[in-house]
C-alpha positions, -999 to +999 in steps of 0.1 A: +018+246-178+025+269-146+013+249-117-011+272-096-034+263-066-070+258-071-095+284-080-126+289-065-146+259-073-122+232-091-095+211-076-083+183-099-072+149-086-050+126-106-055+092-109-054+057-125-078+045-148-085+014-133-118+012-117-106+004-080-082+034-088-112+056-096-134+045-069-112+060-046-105+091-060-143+096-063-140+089-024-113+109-017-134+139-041-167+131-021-151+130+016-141+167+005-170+178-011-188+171+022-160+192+043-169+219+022-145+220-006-149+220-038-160+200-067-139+176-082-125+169-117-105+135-120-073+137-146-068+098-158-030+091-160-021+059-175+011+046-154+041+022-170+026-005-146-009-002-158+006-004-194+028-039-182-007-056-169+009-088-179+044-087-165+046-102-129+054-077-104+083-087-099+095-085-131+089-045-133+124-029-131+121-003-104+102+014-082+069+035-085+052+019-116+022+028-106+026+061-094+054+076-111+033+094-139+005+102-116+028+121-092+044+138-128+006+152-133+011+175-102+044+184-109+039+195-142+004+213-131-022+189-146-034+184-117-037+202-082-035+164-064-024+127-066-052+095-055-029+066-046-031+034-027-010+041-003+011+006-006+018+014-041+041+046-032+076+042-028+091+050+007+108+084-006+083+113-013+097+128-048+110+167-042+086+192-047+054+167-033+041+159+002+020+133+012-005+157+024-033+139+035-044+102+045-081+096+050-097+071+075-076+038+070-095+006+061-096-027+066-055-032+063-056-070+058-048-094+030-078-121+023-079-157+007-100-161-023-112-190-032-107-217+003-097-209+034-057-214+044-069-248+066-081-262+036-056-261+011-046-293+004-005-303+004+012-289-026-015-269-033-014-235-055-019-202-042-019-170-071-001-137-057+027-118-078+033-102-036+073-115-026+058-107+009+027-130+010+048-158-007+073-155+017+051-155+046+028-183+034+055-201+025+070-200+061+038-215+077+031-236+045+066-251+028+042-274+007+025-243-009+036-234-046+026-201-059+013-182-092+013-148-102-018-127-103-021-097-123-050-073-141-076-052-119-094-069-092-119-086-107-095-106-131-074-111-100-107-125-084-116-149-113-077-159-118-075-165-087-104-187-082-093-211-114-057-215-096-075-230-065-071-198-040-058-167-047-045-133-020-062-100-026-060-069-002-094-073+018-099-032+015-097-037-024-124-059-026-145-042-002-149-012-020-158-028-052-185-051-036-160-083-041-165-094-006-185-126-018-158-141-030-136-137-001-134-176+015-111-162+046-096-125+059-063-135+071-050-121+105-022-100+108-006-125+130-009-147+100+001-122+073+014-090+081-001-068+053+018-044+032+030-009+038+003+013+034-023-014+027-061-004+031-050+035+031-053+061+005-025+090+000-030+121-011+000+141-024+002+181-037+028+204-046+050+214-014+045+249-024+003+245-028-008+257+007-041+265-010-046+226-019-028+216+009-054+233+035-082+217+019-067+182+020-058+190+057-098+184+064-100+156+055-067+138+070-073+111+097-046+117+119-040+081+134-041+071+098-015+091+086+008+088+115+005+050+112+015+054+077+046+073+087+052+047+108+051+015+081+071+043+052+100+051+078+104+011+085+106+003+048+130+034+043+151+024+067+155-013+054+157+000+021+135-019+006+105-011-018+070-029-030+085-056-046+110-072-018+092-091+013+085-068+034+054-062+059+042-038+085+012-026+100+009+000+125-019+004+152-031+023+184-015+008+220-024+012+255-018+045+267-018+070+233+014+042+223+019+036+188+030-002+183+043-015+149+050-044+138+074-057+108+084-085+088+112-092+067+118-123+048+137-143+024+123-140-010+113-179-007+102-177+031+131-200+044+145-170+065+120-149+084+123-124+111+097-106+126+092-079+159+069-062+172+078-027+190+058+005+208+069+041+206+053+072+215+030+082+192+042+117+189+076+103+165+061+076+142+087+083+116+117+072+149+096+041+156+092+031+123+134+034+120+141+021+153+123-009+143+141-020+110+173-016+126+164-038+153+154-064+120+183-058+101+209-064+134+193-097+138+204-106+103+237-090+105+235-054+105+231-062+063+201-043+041+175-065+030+187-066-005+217-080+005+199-113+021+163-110+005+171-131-032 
């Protein structure tokens, strides 16, 4: 198939099949159905991680297994776009995509299911398959010991809850009317959140100005330069999803963009963590600046090199 731009009344979005998946790329379709675009079809792509629901993350050889063949469905004209959850995308854009568009951001923080952090008793059990919320919990809590935690969110939810408490991404559960279950939202000073977490990415063909314009109405700039932000800082450590790795990116005093990263020891015995503002015209430079500043404290080394 030749890829082309959109005609006049269709634009079709690739996505995952799983239901949090296709939640928001019905949002994304309705956020630019109300700027005046046009209608919607989704294209369902199963990916290599969806097809591995029962392999701990960690385990998953790579990077991108939840993307890869979603981002292959604009390429190979399929589709016009690519849904993603922003914190699944690997920190290099593949050639012949940009990440076009990033919608309002939301909640970007990770939440305790089933008691709250106070409460868990010595030695207790927390599920996450995340190296980074291990690490992290592990560094305030040695006595913690961890599970893994796979399947769509609600078999997270219920997995979690039979372990004793459980970590979910707070926007995740929020948009499929999980928040009941949530016993504690963690602050970022607690646990820095992923790259990307709580924001949707919207990738097209470089060459698609036609999809590419109407993506461009619906972009929340902040948003998006936060997210260049947290993707430069994991680019520049060389790290992906699966090593423990945090940032999160927000609005400073004076138009200042101030991010903030963590990296750790895969078992949380080693942690560094800084906090830095730049000017909110070069996100991508802050984002680089500040990973450099991470990696000299531990020796100028990448994080593979000290993260196992």
């Amino acid at each position: 198939m030749t890829p082309t731009g959109p005609r006049r009344g269709e634009l079709r979005l690739a996505t995952r099949g799983s239901p949090l998946a296709l939640l928001q790329a019905r949002r994304v379709a309705d956020r630019l159905a109300a700027a005046g675009g046009p209608a919607c079809e989704l294209v369902v792509v199963r990916t290599t991680g969806d097809a591995l629901a029962e392999v701990p993350i960690g385990q998953l050889a790579g990077q991108g297994v939840f993307v890869k063949e979603v981002q292959w469905a604009v390429l190979d004209g399929r589709a016009h776009a690519a849904v993603h959850s922003a914190k699944d995308l690997p920190s290099a854009t593949p050639d012949g995509l940009v990440l076009a568009c990033v919608p309002e951001r939301a909640d970007p923080r990770d939440a305790l299911v089933g008691a709250r952090l106070e409460d868990l008793a010595p030695g207790a059990t927390v599920a996450t398959g995340s190296a980074r919320r291990r690490a992290q919990l592990a560094w305030l809590r040695p006595d913690l010991t961890f599970c893994d935690l796979r399947g769509n969110m609600a078999t997270r939810v219920e997995r979690a809850r039979r372990a004793g408490a459980g970590v979910l991404a707070l926007a995740a559960l929020d948009r499929l009317g999980l928040t009941g279950h949530v016993a504690e939202a963690l602050d970022a000073r607690t646990l820095l959140p992923q790259v990307g977490q709580g924001a949707l990415a919207v990738e097209c063909r470089a060459a698609d100005d036609a999809t590419a314009a109407l993506l461009a109405g619906i972009d929340d700039a902040a948003a998006h330069d936060a997210l260049r932000a947290e993707r430069a800082f994991l680019a520049e450590l060389g790290g992906g999803c699966t090593l423990p790795v945090g940032a999160l990116a927000t609005a400073g005093a004076g138009g200042a963009l101030v991010l903030d990263g963590v990296m750790a020891s895969r078992d949380g015995h080693v942690l560094v963590r800084h906090a830095r503002a730049g000017p909110a015209g070069d996100p991508a430079g802050l984002g680089r600046r500040l990973a450099r500043e991470l990696l000299d404290e531990r020796g100028g080394r990448s994080l593979e090199d000290w993260a196992s």
